[in-house]
C-alpha positions in Angstrom: 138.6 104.5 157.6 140.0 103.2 154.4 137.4 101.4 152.2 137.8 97.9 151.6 139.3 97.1 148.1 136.6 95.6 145.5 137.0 94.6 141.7 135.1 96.2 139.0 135.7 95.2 135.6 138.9 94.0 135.8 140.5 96.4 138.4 141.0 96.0 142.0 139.8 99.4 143.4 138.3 100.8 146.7 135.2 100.1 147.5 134.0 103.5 147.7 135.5 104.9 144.0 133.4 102.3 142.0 131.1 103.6 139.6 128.0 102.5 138.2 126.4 104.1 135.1 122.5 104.8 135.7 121.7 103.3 132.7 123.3 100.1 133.6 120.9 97.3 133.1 121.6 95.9 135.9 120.5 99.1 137.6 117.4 100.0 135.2 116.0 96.4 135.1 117.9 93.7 137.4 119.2 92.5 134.5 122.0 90.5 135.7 122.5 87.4 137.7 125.2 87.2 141.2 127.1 84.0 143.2 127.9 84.1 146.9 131.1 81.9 147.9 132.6 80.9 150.9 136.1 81.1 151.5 137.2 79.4 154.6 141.0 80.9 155.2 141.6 82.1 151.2 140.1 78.5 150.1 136.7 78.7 148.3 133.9 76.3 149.1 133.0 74.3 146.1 134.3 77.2 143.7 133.6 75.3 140.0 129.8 74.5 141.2 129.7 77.8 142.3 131.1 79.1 138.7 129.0 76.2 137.2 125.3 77.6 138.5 126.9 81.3 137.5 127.2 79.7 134.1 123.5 78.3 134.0 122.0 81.7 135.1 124.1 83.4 132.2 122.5 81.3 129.9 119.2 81.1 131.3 118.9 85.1 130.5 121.3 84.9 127.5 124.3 86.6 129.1 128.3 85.7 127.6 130.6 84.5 130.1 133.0 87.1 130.4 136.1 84.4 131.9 136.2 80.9 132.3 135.9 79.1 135.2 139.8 79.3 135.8 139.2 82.8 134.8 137.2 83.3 137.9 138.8 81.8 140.3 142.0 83.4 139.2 140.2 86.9 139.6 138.7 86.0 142.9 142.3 84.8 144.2 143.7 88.7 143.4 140.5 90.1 145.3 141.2 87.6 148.3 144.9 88.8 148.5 143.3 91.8 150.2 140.9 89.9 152.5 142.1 87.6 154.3 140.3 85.3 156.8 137.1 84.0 156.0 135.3 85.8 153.6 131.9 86.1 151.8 132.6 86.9 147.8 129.8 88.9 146.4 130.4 88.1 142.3 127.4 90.1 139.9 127.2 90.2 136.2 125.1 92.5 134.2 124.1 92.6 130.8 126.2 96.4 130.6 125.1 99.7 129.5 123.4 100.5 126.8 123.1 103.8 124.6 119.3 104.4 125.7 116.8 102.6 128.2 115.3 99.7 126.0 113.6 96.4 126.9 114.7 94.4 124.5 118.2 92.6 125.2 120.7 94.9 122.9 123.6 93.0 121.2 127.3 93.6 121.6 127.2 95.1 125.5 130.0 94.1 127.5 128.9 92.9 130.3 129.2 94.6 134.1 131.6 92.8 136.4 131.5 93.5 140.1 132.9 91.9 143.1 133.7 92.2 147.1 134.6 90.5 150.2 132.8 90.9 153.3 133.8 88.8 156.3 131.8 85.7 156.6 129.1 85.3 159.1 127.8 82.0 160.0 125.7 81.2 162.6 126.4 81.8 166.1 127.2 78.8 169.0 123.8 80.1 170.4 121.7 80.1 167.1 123.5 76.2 166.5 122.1 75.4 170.5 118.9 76.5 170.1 118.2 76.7 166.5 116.2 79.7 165.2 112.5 80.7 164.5 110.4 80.5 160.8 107.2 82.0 160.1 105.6 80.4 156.5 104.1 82.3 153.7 102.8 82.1 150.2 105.3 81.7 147.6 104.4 85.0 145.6 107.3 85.1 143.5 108.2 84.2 139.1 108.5 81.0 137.7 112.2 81.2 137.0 113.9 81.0 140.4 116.3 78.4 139.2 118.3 81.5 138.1 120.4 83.2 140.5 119.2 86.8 139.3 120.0 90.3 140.7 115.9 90.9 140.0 115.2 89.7 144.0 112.2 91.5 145.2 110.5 88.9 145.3 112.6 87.3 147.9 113.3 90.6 149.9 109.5 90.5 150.2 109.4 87.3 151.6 112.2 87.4 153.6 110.3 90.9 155.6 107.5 88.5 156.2 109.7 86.9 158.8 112.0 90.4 159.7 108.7 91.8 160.4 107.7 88.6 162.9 111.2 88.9 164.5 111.8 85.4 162.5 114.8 84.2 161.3 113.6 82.9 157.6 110.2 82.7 155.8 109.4 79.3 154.7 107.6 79.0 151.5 105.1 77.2 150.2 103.4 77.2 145.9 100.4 75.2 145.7 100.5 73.2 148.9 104.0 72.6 148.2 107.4 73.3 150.0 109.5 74.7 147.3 112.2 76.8 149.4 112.7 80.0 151.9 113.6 83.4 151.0 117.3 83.0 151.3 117.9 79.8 152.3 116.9 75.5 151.0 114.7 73.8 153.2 115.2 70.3 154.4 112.6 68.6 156.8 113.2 65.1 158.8 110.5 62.6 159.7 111.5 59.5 161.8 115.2 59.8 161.2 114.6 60.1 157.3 115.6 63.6 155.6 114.2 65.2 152.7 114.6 68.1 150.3 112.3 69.5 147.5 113.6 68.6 143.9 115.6 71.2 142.1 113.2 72.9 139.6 112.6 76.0 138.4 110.9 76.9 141.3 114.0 76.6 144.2 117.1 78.2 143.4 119.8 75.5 142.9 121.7 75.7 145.7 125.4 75.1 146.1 125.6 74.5 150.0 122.5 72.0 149.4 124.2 70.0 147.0 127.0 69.8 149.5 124.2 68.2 152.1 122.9 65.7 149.8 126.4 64.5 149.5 127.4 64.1 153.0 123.7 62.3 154.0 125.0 60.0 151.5 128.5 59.6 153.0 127.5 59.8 156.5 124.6 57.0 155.5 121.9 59.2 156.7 118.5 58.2 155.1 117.6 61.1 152.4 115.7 61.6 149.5 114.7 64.0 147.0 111.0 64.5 146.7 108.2 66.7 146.8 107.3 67.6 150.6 103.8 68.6 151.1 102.8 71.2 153.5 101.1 69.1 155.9 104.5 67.3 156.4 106.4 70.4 156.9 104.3 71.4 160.0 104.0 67.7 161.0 108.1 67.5 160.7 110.2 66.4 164.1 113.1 68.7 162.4 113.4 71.4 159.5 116.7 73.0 158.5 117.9 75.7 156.4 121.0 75.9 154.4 122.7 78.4 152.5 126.2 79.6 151.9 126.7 81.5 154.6 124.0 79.7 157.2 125.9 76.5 156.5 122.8 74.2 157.8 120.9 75.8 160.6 118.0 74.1 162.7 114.6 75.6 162.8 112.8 74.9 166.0 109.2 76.8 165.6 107.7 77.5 163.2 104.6 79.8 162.9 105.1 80.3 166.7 104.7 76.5 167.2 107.6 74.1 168.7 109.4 71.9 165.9 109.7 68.5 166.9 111.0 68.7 170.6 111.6 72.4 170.2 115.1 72.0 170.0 117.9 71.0 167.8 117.3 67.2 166.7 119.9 64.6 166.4 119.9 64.5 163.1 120.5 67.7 162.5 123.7 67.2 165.2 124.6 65.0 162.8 124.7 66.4 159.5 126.1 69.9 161.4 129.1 67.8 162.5 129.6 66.6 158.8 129.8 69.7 157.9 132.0 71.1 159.9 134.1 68.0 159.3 134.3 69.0 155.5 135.2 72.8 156.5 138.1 71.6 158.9 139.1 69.4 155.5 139.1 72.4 153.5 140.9 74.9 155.7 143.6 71.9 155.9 143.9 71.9 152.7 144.4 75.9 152.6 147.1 76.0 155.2 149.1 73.0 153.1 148.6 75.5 150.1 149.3 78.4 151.5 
């Protein structure tokens, strides 16, 4: 089977004849920070936010941009000339590798590029139906998950709470608090009106819930940005997750207890059809520019 073709500093090569130094500091520490972007028939969802957050985490652990935003998209364009379809782009960026293992942050590295496309997986007809199960857990993690870092044990942690339950996400919560799940935002709804926790350094800042703030606001939905405490969470008549490649997905229990009515609500119907309303939008606007 021929492997799929990947960038790495620059080249487009198969996936299978990259290679990574050990002393990489992206490999010795996690000392690098990724992106995950949509791209709905060759057309990337929200590409300069994307690049924009990139940006953010770069400075956040002191890292040079190696390309502008233009840059970047123009790389990403030659690696999606081998993929088409819709496609997940995996982008990391580590500090480089250094002469000798070392904590402190060397000077002069060039940094590690890396990037592949996998096909994009969104949720199923039957996981949009029925919506999909949550189990809740402490939010163990650092006090920096504003930056989009490769260091995520943290969150793989989390996230086996729920594999572990046969769950679908682990909601978290810091000090009696909603901040976010393991791989996904968290919005909840409570007579009609939706809320999401406020962008701080404890929730990563998410593209895809950017995107749903905006179209509550279009599509006049009541929303706000707040913080949610626990209590409300469980008391909630809807929860929903969203991420770049769960789009927005209903949760309907939640610690093996019925959300709501146990099923889908209608607002959630609602904001799933805005968003699939701004997809259609996109790949329209692909096929006229293709």
């Amino acid at each position: 089977m021929t492997s799929p073709i990947a960038h790495f500093n620059g080249e487009l090569l198969p996936l299978d004849e990259i290679r990574v130094s050990p002393l990489d500091r992206g490999f010795i520490f996690g000392d690098g920070v990724y992106e995950v972007i949509p791209a709905y028939g060759g057309r990337l969802l929200r590409a300069r936010e994307h690049f924009s957050r990139l940006q953010r985490s770069m400075d956040e652990i002191r890292l040079a941009n190696p390309h502008t935003v233009e840059g970047w998209i123009h790389e990403v364009d030659r690696l999606l000339a081998h993929h088409p379809g819709n496609q997940a782009v995996y982008i990391q960026v580590t500090r480089g590798v250094p002469p000798k293992r070392d904590h402190v942050i060397p000077k002069g590295l060039a940094p590690t590029v890396f990037m592949m496309a996998t096909p994009l997986s969104t949720p199923s007809p039957e996981m949009v139906e029925k919506g999909v199960a949550c189990v809740t857990a402490k939010d163990f993690r650092w006090e920096k998950c504003h930056i989009k870092s490769t260091s995520l044990l943290g969150n793989v942690l989390a996230r086996q709470v729920s594999a572990d339950a046969g769950a679908t996400e682990t909601i978290l919560f810091r000090d009696g608090f909603l901040t976010e799940a393991a791989a996904s935002n968290v919005f909840v709804v409570k007579g009609g009106k939706v809320a999401a926790a406020p962008q701080d350094n404890h929730i990563l800042l998410g593209i895809t819930y950017e995107l749903l703030t905006e179209l509550a606001r279009e599509g006049r939905l009541d929303f706000a940005i707040r913080p949610i405490p626990e209590a409300e969470v469980r008391a909630a008549d809807e929860i929903w997750l969203s991420s770049s490649t769960k789009e927005v997905l209903a949760v309907t229990t939640l610690d093996g207890k019925p959300v709501g009515a146990g099923v889908p609500g209608p607002v959630f119907r609602r904001m799933h059809a805005l968003f699939q309303e701004y997809k259609a939008k996109l790949a329209a606007a692909a096929a006229v520019a293709g």
